[in-house]
Backbone and ligand atoms as CSV (ligand in chain L), in Angstrom:
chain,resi,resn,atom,element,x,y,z
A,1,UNK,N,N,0.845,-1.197,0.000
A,1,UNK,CA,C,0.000,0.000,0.000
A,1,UNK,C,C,0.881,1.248,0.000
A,2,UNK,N,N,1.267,1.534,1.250
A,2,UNK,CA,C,2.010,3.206,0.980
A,2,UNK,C,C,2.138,3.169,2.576
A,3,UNK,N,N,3.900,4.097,2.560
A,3,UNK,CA,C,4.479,4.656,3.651
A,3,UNK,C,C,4.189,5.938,4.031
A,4,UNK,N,N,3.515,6.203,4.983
A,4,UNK,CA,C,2.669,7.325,5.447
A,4,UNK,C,C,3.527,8.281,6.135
A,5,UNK,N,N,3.685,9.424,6.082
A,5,UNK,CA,C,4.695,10.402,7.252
A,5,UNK,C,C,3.931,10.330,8.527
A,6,UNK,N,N,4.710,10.358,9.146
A,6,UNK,CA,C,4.892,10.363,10.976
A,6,UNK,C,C,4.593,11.406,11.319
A,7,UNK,N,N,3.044,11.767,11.767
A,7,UNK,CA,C,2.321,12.600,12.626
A,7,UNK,C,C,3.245,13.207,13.887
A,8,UNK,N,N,3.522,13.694,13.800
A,8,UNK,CA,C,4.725,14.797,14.620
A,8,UNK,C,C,3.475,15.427,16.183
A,9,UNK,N,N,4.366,15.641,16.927
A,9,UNK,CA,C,3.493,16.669,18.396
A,9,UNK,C,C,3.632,17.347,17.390
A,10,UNK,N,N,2.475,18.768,17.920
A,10,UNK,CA,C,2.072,18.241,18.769
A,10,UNK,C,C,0.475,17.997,18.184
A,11,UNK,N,N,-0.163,17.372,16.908
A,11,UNK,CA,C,-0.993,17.065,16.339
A,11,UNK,C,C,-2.071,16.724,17.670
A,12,UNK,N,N,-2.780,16.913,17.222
A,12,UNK,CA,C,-4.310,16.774,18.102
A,12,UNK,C,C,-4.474,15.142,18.248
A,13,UNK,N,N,-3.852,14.000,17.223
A,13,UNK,CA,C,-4.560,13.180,17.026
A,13,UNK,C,C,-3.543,12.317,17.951
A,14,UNK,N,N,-2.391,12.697,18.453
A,14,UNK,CA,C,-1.967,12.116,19.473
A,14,UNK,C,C,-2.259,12.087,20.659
A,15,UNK,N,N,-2.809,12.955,20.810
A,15,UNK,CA,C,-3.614,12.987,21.881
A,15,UNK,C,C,-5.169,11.952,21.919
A,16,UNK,N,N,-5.255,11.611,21.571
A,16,UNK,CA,C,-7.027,11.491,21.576
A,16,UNK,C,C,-7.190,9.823,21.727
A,17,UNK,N,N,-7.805,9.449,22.838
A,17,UNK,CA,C,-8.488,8.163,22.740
A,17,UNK,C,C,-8.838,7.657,21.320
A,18,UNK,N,N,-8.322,6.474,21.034
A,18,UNK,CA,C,-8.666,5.896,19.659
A,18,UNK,C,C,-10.428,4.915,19.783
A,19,UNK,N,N,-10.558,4.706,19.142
A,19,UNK,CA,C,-11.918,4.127,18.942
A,19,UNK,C,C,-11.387,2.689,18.637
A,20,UNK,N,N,-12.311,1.780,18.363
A,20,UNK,CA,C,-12.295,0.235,18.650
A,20,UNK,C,C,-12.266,-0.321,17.388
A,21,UNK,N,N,-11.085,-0.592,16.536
A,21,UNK,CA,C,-11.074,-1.363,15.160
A,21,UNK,C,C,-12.121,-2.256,15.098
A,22,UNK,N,N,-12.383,-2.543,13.551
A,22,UNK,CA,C,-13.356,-3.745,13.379
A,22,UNK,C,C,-12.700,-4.387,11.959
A,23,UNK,N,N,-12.229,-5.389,12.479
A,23,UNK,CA,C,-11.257,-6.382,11.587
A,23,UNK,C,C,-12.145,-6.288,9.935
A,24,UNK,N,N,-13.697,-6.367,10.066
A,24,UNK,CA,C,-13.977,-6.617,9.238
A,24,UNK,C,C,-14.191,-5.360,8.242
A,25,UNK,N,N,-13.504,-3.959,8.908
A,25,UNK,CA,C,-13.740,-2.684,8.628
A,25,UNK,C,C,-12.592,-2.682,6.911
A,26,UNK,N,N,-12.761,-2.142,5.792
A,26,UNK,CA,C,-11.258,-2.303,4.822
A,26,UNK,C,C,-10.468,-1.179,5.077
A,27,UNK,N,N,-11.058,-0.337,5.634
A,27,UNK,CA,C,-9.764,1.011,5.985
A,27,UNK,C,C,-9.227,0.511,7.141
A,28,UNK,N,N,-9.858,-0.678,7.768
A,28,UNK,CA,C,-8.672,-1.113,9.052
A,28,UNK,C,C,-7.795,-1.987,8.685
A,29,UNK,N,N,-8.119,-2.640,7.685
A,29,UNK,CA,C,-6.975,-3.888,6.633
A,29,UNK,C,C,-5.889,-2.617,5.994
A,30,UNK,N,N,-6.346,-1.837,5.448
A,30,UNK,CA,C,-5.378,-0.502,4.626
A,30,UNK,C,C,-4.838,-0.421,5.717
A,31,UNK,N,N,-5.252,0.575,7.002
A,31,UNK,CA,C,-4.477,1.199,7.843
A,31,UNK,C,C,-2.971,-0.087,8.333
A,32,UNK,N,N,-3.540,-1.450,8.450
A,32,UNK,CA,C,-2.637,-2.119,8.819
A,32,UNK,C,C,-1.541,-2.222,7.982
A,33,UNK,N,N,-1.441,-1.894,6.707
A,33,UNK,CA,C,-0.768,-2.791,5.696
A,33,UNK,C,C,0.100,-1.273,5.644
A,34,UNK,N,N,-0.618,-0.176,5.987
A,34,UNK,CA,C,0.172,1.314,5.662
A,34,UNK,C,C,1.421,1.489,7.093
A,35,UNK,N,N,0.753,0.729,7.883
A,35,UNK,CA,C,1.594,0.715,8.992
A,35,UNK,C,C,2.667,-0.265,9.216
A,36,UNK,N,N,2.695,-1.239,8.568
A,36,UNK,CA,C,3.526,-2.562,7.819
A,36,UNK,C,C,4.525,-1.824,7.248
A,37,UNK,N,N,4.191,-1.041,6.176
A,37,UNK,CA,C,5.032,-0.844,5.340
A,37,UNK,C,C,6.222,0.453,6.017
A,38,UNK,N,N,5.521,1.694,6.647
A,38,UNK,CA,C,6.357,2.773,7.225
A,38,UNK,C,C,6.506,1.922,8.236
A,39,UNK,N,N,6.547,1.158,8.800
A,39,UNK,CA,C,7.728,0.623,10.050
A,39,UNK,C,C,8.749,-0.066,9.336
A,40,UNK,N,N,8.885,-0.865,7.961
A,40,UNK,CA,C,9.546,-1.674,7.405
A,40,UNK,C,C,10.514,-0.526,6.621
A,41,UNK,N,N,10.427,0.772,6.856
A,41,UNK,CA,C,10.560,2.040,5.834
A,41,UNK,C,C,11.650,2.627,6.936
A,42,UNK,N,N,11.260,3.075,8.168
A,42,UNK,CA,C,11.719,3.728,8.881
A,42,UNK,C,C,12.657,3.388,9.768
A,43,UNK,N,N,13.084,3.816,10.874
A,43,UNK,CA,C,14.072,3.282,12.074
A,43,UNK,C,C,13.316,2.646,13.238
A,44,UNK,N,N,11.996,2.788,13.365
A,44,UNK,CA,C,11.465,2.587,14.632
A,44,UNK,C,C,11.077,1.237,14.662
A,45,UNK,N,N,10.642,0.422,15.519
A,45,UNK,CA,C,9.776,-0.780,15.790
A,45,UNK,C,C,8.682,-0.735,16.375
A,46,UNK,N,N,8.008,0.331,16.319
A,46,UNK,CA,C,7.104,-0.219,16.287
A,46,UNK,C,C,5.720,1.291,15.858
A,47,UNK,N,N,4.849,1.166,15.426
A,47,UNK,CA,C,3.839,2.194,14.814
A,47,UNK,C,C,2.540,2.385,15.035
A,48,UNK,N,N,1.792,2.965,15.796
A,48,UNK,CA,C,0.459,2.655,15.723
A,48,UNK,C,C,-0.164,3.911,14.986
A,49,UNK,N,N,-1.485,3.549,14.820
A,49,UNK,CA,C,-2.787,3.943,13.835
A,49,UNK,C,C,-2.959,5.711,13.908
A,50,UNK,N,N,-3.187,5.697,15.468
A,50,UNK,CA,C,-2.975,7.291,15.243
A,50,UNK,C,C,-1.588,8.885,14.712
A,51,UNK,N,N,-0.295,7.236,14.245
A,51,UNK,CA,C,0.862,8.480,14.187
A,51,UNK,C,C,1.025,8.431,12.764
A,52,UNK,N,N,-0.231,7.800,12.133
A,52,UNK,CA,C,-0.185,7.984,10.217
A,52,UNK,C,C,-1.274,8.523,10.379
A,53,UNK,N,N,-2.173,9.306,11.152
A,53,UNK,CA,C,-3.399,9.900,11.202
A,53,UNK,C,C,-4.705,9.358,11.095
A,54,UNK,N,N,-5.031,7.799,12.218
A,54,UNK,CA,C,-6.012,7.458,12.115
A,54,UNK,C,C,-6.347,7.118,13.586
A,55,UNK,N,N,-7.404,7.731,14.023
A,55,UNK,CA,C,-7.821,7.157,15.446
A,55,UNK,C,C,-8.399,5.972,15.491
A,56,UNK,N,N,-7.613,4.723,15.841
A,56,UNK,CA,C,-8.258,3.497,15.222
A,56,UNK,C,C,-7.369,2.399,15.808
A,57,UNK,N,N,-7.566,1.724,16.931
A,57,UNK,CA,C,-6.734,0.942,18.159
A,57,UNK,C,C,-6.227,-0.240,17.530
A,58,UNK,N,N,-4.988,0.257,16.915
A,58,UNK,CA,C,-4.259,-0.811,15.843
A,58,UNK,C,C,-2.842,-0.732,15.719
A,59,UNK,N,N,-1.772,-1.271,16.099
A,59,UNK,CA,C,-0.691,-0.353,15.953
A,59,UNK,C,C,0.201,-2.203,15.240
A,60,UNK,N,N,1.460,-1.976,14.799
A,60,UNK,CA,C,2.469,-2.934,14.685
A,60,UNK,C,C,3.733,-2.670,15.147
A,61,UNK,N,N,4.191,-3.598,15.863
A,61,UNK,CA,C,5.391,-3.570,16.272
A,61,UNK,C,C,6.079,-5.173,15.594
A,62,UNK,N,N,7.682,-4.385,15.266
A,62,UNK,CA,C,7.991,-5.616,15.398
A,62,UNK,C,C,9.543,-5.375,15.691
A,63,UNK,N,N,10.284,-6.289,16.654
A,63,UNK,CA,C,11.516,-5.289,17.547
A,63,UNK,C,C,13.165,-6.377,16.924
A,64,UNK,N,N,12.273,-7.078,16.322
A,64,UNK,CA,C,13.469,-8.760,15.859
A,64,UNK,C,C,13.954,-8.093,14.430
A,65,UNK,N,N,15.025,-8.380,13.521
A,65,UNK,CA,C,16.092,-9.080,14.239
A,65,UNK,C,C,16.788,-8.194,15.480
A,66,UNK,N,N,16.825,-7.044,15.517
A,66,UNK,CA,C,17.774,-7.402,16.998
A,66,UNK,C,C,17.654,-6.840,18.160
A,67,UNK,N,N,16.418,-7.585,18.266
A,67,UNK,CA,C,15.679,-7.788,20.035
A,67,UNK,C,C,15.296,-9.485,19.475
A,68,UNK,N,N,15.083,-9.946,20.531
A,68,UNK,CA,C,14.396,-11.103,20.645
A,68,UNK,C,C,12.992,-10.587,20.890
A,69,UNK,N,N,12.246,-11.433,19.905
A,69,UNK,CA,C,10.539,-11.285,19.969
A,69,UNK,C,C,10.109,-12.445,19.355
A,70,UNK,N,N,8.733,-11.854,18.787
A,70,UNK,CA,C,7.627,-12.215,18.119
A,70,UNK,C,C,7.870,-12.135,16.919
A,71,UNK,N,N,8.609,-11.205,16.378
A,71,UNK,CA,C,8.428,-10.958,14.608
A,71,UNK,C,C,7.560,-9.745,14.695
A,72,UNK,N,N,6.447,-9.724,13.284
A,72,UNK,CA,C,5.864,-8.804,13.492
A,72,UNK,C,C,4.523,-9.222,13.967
A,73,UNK,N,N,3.951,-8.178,14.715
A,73,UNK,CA,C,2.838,-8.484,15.167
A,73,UNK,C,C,1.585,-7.357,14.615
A,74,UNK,N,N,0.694,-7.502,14.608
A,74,UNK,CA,C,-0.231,-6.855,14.179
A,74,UNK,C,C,-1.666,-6.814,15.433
A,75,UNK,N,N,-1.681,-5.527,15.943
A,75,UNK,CA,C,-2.520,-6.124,16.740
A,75,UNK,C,C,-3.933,-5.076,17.100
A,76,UNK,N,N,-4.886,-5.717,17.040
A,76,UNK,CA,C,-6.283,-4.927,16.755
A,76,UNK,C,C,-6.882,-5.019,18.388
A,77,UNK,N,N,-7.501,-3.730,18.567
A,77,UNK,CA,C,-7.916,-3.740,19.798
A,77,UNK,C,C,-7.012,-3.984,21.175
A,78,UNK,N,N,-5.388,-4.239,21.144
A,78,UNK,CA,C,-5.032,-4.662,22.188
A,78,UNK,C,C,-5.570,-4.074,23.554
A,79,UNK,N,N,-4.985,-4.801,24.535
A,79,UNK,CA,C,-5.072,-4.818,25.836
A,79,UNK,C,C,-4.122,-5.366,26.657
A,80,UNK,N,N,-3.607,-4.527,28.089
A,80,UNK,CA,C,-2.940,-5.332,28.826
A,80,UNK,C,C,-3.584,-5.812,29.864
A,81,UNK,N,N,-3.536,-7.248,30.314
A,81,UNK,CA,C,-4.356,-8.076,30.917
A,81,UNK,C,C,-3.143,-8.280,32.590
A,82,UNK,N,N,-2.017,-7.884,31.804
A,82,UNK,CA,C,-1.192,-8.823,33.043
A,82,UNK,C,C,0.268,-7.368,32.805
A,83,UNK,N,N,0.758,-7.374,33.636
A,83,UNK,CA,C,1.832,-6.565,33.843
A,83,UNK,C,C,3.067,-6.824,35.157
A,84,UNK,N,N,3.997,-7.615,35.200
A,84,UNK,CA,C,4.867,-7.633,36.384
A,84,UNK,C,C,6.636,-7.013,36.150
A,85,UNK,N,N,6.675,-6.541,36.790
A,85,UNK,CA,C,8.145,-6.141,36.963
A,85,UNK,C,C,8.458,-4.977,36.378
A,86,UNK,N,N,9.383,-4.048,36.981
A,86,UNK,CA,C,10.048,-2.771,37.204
A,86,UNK,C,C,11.292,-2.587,36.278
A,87,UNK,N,N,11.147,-1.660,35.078
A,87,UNK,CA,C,12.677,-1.568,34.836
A,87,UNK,C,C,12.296,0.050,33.985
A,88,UNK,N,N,13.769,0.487,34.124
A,88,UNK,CA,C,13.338,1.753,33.584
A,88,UNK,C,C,14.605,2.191,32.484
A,89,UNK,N,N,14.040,2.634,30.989
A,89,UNK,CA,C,14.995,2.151,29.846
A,89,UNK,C,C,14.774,4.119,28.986
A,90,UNK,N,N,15.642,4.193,28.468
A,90,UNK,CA,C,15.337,4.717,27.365
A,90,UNK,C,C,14.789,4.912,26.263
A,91,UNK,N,N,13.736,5.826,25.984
A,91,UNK,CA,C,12.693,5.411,24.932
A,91,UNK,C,C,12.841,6.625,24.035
A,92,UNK,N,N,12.530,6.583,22.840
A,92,UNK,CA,C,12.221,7.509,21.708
A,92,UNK,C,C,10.783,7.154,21.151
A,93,UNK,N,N,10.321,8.101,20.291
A,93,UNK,CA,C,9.146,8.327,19.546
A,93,UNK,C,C,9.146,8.892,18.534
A,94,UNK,N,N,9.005,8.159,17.086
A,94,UNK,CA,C,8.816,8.548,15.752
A,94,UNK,C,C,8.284,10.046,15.983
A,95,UNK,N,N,7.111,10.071,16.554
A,95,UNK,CA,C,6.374,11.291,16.536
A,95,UNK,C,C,6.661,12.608,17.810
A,96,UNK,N,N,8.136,12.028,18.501
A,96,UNK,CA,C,8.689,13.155,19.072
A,96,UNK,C,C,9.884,12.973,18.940
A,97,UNK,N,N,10.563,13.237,17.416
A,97,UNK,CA,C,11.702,13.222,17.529
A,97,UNK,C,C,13.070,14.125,17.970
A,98,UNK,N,N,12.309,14.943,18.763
A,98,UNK,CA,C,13.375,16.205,19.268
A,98,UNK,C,C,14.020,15.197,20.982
A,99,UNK,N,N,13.276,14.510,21.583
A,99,UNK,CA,C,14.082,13.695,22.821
A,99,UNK,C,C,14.060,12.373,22.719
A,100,UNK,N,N,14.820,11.957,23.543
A,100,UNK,CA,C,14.410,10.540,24.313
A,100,UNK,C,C,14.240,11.303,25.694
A,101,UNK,N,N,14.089,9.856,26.444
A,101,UNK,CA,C,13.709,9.779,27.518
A,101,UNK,C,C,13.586,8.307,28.721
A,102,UNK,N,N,13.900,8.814,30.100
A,102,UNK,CA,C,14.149,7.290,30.830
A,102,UNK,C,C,12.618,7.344,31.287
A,103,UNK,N,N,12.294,6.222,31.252
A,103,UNK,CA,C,10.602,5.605,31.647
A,103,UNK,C,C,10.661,4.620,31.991
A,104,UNK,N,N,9.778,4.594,33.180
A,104,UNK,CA,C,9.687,3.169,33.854
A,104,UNK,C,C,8.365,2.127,32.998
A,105,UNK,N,N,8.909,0.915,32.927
A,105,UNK,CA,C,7.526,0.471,32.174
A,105,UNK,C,C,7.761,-0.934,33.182
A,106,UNK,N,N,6.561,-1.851,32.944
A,106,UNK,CA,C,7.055,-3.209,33.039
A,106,UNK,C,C,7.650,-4.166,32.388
A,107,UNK,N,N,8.373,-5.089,32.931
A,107,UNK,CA,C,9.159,-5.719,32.514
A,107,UNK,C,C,8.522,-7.176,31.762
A,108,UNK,N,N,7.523,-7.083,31.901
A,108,UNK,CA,C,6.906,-8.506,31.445
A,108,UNK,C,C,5.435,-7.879,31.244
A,109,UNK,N,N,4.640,-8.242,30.770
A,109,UNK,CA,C,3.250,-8.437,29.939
A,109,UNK,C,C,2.814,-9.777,29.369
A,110,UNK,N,N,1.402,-9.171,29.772
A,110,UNK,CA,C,0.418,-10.347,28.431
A,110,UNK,C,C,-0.487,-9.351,27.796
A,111,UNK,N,N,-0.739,-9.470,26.784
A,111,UNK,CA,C,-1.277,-8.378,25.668
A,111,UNK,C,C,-2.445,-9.431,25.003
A,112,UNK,N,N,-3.636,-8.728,25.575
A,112,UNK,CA,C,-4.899,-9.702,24.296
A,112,UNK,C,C,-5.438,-8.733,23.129
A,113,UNK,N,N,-5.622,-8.918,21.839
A,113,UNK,CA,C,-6.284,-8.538,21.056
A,113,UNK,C,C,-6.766,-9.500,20.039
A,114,UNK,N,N,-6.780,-9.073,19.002
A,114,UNK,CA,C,-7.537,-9.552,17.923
A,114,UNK,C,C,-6.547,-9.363,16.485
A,115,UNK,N,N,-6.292,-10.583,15.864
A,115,UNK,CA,C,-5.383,-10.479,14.761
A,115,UNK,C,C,-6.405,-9.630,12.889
A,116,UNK,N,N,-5.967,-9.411,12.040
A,116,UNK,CA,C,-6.709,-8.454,11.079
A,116,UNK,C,C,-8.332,-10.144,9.919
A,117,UNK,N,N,-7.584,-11.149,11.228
A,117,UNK,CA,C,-9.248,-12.221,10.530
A,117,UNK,C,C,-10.006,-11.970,11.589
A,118,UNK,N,N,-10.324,-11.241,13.098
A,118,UNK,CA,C,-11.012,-11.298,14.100
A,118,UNK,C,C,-10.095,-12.708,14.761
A,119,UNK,N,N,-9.471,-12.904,15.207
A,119,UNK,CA,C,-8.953,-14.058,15.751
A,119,UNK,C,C,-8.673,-13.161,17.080
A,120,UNK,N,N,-8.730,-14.219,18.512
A,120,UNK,CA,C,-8.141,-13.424,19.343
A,120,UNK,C,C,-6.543,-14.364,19.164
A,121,UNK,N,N,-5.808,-12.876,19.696
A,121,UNK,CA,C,-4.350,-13.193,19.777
A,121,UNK,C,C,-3.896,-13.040,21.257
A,122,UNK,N,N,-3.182,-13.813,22.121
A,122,UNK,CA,C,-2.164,-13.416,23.371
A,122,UNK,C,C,-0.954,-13.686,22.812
A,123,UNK,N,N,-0.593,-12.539,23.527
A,123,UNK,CA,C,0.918,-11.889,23.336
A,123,UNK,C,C,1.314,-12.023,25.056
A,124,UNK,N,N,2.323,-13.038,25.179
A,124,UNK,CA,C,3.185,-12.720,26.461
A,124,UNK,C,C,4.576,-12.295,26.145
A,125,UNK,N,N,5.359,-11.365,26.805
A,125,UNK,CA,C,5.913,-10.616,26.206
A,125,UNK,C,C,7.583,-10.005,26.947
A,126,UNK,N,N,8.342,-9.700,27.276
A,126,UNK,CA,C,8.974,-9.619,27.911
A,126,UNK,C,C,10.269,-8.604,27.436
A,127,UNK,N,N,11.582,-8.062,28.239
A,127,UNK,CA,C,12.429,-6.997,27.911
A,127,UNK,C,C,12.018,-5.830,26.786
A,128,UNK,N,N,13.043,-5.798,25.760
A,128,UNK,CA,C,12.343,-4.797,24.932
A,128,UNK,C,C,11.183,-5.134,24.284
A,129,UNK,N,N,10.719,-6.135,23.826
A,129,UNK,CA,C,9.634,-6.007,23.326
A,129,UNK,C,C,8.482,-5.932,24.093
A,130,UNK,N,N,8.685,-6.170,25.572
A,130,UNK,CA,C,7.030,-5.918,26.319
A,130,UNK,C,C,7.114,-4.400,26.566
A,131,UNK,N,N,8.253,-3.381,26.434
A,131,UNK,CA,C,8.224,-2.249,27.097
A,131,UNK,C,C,7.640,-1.478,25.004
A,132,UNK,N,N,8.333,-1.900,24.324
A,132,UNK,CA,C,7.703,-1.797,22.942
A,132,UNK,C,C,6.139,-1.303,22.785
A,133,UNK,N,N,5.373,-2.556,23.453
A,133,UNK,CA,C,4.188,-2.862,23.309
A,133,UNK,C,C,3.471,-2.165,24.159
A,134,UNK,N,N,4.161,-1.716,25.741
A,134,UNK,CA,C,3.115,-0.699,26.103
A,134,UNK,C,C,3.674,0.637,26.086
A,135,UNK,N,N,4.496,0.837,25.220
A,135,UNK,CA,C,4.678,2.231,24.589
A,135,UNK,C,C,3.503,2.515,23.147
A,136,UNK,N,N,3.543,1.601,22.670
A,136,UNK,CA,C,2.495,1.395,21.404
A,136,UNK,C,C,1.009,1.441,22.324
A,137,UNK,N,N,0.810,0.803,23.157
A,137,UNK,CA,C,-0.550,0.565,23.735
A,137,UNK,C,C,-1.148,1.898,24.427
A,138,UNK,N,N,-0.117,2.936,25.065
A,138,UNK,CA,C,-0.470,4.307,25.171
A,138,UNK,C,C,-0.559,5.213,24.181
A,139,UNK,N,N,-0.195,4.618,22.714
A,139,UNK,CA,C,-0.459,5.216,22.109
A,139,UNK,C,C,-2.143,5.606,21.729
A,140,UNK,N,N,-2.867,4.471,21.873
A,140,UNK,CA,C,-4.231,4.285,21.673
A,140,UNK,C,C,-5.161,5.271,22.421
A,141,UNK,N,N,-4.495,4.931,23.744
A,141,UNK,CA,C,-5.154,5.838,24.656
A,141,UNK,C,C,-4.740,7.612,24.663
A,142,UNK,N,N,-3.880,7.770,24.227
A,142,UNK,CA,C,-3.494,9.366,23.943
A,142,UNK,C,C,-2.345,9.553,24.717
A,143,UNK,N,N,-1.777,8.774,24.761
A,143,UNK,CA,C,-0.248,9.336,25.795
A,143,UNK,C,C,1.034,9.074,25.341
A,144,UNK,N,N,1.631,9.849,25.278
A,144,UNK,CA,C,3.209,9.747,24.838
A,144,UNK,C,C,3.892,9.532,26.058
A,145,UNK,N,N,5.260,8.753,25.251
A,145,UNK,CA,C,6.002,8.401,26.055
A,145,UNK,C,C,6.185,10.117,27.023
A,146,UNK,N,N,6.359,10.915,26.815
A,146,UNK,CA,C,6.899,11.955,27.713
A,146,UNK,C,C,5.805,12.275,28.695
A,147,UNK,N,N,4.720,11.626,28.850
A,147,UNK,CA,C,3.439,11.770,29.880
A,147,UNK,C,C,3.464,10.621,31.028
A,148,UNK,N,N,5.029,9.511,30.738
A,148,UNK,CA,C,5.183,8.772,31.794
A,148,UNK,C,C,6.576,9.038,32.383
A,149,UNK,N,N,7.173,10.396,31.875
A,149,UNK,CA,C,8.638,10.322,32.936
A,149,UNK,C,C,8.258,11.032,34.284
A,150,UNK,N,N,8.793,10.577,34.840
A,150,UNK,CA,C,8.988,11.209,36.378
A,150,UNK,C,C,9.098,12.619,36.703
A,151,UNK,N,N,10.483,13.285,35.777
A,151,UNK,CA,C,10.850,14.407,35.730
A,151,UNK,C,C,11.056,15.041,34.322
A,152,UNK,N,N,10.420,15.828,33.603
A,152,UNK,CA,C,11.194,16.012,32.850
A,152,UNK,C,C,12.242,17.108,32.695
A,153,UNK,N,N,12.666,17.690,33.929
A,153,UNK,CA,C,13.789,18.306,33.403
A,153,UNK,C,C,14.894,17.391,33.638
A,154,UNK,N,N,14.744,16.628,34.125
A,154,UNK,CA,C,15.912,15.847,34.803
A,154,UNK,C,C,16.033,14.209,33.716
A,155,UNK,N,N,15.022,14.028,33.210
A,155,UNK,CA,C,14.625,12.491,32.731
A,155,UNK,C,C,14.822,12.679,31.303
A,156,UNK,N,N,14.555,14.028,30.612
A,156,UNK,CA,C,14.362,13.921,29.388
A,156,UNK,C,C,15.864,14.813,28.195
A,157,UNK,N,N,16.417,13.453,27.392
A,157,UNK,CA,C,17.172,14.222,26.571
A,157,UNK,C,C,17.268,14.045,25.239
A,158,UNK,N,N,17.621,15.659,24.966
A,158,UNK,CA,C,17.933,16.027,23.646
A,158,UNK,C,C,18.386,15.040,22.611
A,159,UNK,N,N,17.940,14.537,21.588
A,159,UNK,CA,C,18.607,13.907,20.533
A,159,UNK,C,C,20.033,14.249,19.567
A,160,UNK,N,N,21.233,13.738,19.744
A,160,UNK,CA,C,22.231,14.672,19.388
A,160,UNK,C,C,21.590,15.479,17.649
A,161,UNK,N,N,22.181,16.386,17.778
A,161,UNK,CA,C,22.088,16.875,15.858
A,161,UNK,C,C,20.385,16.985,15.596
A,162,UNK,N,N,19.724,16.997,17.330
A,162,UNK,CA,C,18.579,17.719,16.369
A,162,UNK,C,C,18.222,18.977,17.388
A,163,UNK,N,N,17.397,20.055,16.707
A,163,UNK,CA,C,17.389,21.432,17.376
A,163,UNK,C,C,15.412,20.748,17.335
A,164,UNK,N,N,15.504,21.331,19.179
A,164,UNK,CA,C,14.275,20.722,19.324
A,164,UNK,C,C,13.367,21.497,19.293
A,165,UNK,N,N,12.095,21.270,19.056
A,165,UNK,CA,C,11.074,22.364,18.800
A,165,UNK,C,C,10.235,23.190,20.124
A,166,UNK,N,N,10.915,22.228,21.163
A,166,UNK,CA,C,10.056,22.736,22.300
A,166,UNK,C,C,10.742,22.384,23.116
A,167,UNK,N,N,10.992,23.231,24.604
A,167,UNK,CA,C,11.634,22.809,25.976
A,167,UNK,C,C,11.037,21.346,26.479
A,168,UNK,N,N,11.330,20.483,26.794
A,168,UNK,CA,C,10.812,19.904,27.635
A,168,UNK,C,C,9.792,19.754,28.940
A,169,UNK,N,N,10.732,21.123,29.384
A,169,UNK,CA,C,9.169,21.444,30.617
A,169,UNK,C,C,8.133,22.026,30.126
A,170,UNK,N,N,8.085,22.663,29.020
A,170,UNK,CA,C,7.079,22.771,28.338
A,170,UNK,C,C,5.932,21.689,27.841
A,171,UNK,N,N,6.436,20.661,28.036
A,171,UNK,CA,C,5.571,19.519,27.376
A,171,UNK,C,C,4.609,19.562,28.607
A,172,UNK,N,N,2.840,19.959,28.299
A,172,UNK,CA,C,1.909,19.835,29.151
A,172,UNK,C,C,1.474,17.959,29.924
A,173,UNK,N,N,2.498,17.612,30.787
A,173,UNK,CA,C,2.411,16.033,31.058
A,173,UNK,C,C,0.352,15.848,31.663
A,174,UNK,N,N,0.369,14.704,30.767
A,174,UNK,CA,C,-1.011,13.898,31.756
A,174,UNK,C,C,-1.757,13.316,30.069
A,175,UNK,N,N,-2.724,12.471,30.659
A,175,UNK,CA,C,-3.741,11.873,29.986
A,175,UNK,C,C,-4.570,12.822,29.301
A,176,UNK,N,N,-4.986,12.555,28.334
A,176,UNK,CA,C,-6.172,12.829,27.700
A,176,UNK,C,C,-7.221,13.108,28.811
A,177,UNK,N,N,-8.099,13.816,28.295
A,177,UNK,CA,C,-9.871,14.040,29.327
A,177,UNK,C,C,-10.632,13.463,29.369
L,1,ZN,ZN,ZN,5.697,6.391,19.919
């Protein structure tokens, strides 16, 4: 299908609760296959629905070859069902590419959704790829990685060689309404 540009902050549509795919929907088969392709295009591992401009609870990750995983996954409607353990890593975002940032996520997951035939899928999940998956999974709900650091003057840094568009403490932290 086609590699879509990366919805940048601070777009409205990152923000916003996504709505509930329906496998049997064809702009949710497109959206998947558009999101296939700009992750297979780009540097990142992993992409969801709202950062090619669709509010629509669908994202792909895939973190292999070099993470140990799943491959690629495709996943409609996810959910985290299960969450154990503490670790806190460095993260980036296609759609904030002026920082990274240290975030605590968990260290292990189980992830249920629905594959693009209506199938349900579990995903158990672990190191980078479970912290992957609920970086992708806040995506749905409207939150960027920079709405889970601790501090950001202290937590969040500059990407070398890029001039960033906004302070950091500037970034308004919290959930959607
Ligand atoms: Zn992201």
């Amino acid at each position: 299908m086609a590699v879509r540009p990366i919805v940048l902050y601070p777009d409205p549509i990152l923000k916003a609760v996504c709505r509930p795919a329906d496998w049997r929907d064809r702009v949710v088969h497109e959206t998947a296959q558009d999101l296939i392709d700009t992750l297979r295009q780009g540097p990142g591992v992993g992409v969801a629905a709202p950062q090619i401009g669709f509010d629509i609870r669908l994202f792909v990750v895939d973190v292999t070859p070099k993470h140990p995983g799943h491959g690629l996954l495709v996943l409609l409607n996810p959910h985290m069902v299960a969450g154990e353990g503490s670790t806190t890593g460095r993260e980036g975002c296609l759609s904030v590419p002026d920082f990274t940032a240290s975030v605590r996520r968990h260290t292990k997951v189980l992830v249920q959704a629905t594959d693009l035939q209506g199938n349900p899928v579990s995903v158990e999940s672990e190191g980078f790829e479970a912290v992957c998956l609920q970086h992708e999974l806040d995506h749905l709900d409207g939150i960027l990685f920079l709405d889970r650091v601790a501090c950001l003057k202290t937590d969040v840094f500059r990407r070398k060689g890029v001039h960033p568009r906004f302070e950091p403490q500037d970034y308004p932290q919290g959930a959607p309404p």
